[in-house]
N, C-alpha and C positions, 0 to 999 in steps of 0.2 A: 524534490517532492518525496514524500514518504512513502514507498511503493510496498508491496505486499510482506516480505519480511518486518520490514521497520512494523508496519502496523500490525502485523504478530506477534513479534517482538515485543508490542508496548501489552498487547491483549495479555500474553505470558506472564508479563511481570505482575500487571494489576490483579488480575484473577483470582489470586491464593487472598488478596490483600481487599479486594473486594466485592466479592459471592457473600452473603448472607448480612451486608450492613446495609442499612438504610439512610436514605439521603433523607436528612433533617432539613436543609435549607441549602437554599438557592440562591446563587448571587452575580446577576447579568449587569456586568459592569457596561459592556457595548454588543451594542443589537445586530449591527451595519457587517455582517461576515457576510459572504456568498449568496447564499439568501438570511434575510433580516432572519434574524430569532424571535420566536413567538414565546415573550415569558408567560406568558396567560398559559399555555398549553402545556411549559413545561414546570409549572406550580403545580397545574390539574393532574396530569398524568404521572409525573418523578418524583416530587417531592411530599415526603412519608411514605412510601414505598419501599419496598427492599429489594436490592438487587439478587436475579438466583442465576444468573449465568451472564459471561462475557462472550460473546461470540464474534466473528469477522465474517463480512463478504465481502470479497474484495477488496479494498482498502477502504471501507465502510466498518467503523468499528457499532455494534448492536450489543448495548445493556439490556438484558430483559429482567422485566421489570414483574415481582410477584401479582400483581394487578394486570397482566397480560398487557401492559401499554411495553413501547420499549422506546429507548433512547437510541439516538443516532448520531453518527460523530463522525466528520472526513477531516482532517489535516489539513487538509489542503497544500499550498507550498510549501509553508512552514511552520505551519502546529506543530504544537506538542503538552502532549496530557501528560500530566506529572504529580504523584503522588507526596501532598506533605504532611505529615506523619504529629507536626507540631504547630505552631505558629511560626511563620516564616513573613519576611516583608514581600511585598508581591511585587515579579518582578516588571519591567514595562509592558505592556501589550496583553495584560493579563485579564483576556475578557470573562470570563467564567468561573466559580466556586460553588463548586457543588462539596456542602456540609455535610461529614456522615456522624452515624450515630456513636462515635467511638471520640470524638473529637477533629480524625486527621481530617483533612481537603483534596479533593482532586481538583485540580489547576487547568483550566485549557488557555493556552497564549499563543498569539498567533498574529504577527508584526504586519506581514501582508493582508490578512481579511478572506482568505480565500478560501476559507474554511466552512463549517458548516456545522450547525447543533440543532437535531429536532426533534424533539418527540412525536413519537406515533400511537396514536390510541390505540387499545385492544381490537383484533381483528380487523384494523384500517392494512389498507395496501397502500405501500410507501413508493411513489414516483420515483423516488431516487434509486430504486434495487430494481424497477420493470426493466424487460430486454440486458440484463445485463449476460453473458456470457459463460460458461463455466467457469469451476475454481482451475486452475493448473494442478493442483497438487489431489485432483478426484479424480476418480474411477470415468469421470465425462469427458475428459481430457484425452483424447485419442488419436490416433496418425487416421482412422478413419475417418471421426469428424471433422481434420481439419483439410482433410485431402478430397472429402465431399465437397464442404462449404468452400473452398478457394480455387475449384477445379475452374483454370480457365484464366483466375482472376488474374489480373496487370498490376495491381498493388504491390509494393514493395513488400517482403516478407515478414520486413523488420515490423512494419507499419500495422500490419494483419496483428501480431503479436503484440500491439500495445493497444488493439480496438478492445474495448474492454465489453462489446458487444460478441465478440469472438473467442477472446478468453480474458479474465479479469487479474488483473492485480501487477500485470508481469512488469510493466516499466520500462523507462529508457534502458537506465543502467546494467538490468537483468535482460532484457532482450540482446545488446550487444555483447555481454558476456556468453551467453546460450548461444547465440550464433556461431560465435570464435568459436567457441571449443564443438559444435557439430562441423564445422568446415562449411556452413554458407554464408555467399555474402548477404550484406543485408538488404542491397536495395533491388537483389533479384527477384523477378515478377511470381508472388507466391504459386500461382497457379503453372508453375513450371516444377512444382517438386515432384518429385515421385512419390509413392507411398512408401519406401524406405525409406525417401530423406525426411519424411515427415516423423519417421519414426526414431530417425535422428534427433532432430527439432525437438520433438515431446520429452525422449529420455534425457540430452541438455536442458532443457529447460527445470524438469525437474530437477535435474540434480544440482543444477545453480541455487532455485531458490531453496534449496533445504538444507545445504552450507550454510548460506545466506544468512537461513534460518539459525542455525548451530551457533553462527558467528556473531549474533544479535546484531542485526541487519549491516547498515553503510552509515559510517560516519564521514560527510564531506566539508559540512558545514557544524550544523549544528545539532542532527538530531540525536537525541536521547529514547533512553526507555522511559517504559512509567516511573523510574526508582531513581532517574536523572543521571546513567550510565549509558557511557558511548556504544556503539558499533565497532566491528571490527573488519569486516570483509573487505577491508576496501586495501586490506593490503594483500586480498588476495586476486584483485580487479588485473585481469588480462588486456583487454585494449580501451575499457571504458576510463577517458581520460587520462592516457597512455599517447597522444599526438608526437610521433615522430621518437616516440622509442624502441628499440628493437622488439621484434617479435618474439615472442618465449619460445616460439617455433621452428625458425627458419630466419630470424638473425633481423629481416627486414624493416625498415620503419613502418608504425603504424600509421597509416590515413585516417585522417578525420574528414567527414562532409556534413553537407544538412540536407538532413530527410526528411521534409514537409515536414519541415520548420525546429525539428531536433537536431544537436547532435550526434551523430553516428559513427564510432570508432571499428575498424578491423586489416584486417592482413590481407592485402589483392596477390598474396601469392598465396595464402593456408585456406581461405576462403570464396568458394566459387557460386 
């Protein structure tokens, strides 16, 4: 799944490519994603319209739209928006073509369905963004809040760090990355940190996802930027999907387990 890098990553690329064009047309090959696509909604709201800012919450990509409506866009498994510049053949799975006024296309394909396309009218509040959590990479983000909100709790740490009600965007992938390199393990009961290891926790977390970010996100399978250009960090991946290789640390193999219902990789000697 395309976790917060990736979908920065794609925001980055399209941005320069499209702020100030306008979406000519519309073209809903298939409705049946995550929830159905309403094209009625997004002919009213998107199309003649001009886009004036790309923005992210969470792994929520948001076009805003000069008519105050905005567009909404989650990956899902395996989206991917992708910018074509010409006429290209369109590849399997390609439910979405949005026409800009220059001629190119932005592409959404998405083989599993798990995805998500909706427009939101001007000044409507969008179900999908209520309760969601802070960014990781803001100023809301703090060894306070999170040593308030999980004082106590039995949850696994890992698990807190991928409630997107708690903090958004962080991921499998990046959650056990951020662990390894703070020294906790992951399936320890959050409400056992201190406020130093919290402040542990925050400054790895950071500093994972803005590599991450640097390195245009994780290529494992298939994902791409908006510009149809791999990821790189994933040759710089410490124990996430590292099972049974030594530790960069201390020599040891790494453990794999599952943590209500994910994989979870770390070091039971570097990580307590």
């Amino acid at each position: 799944m395309p976790e917060l890098p990736e979908v920065e990553t794609i925001r980055r690329s399209l941005q320069p490519l499209l702020v100030g064009r306008a979406v000519k047309t519309i073209l809903v090959r298939e409705t049946r994603l995550r929830r159905p696509v309403n094209v009625r909604q997004l002919r009213k709201w998107i199309q003649g319209h001009t886009i004036t800012a790309l923005n992210r919450r969470g792994k929520y990509l948001l076009w805003q739209m000069d008519n105050g409506s905005r567009l909404l866009i989650h990956l899902g498994m395996s989206g991917r928006l992708g910018y074509c510049a010409g006429p290209e053949e369109l590849e399997p799975h390609t439910h979405l073509c949005l026409g800009l006024d220059n001629g190119a296309q932005v592409r959404y394909r998405d083989p599993r369905r798990f995805g998500c396309v909706q427009a939101v009218a001007p000044n409507e509040r969008c179900g999908l963004l209520q309760g969601l959590g802070p960014e990781p990479l803001s100023a809301d983000f703090t060894a306070d809040y999170l040593y308030d909100a999980l004082h106590g709790s039995r949850r696994p740490v890992k698990a807190a760090l991928m409630d997107s009600r708690m903090v958004v965007g962080v991921g499998n992938i990046y959650a056990n990355e951020a662990l390894f390199h703070c020294g906790i393990a992951p399936q320890r009961p959050a409400g056992t940190l201190s406020h130093e290891q919290w402040e542990r926790v925050i400054e790895s977390v950071i500093r994972v996802l803005q590599r991450a970010i640097r390195k245009g996100g994780t290529t494992l399978n298939d994902f791409r930027n908006g510009l149809g250009e791999p990821g790189f960090f994933q040759t710089d991946l410490s124990v996430y999907d590292q099972e049974d290789q030594p530790c960069q640390r201390c020599g040891r193999p790494i453990c794999r387990v599952v943590l209500q219902g994910r994989s979870t990789y770390y070091c039971p000697a570097c990580q307590k």
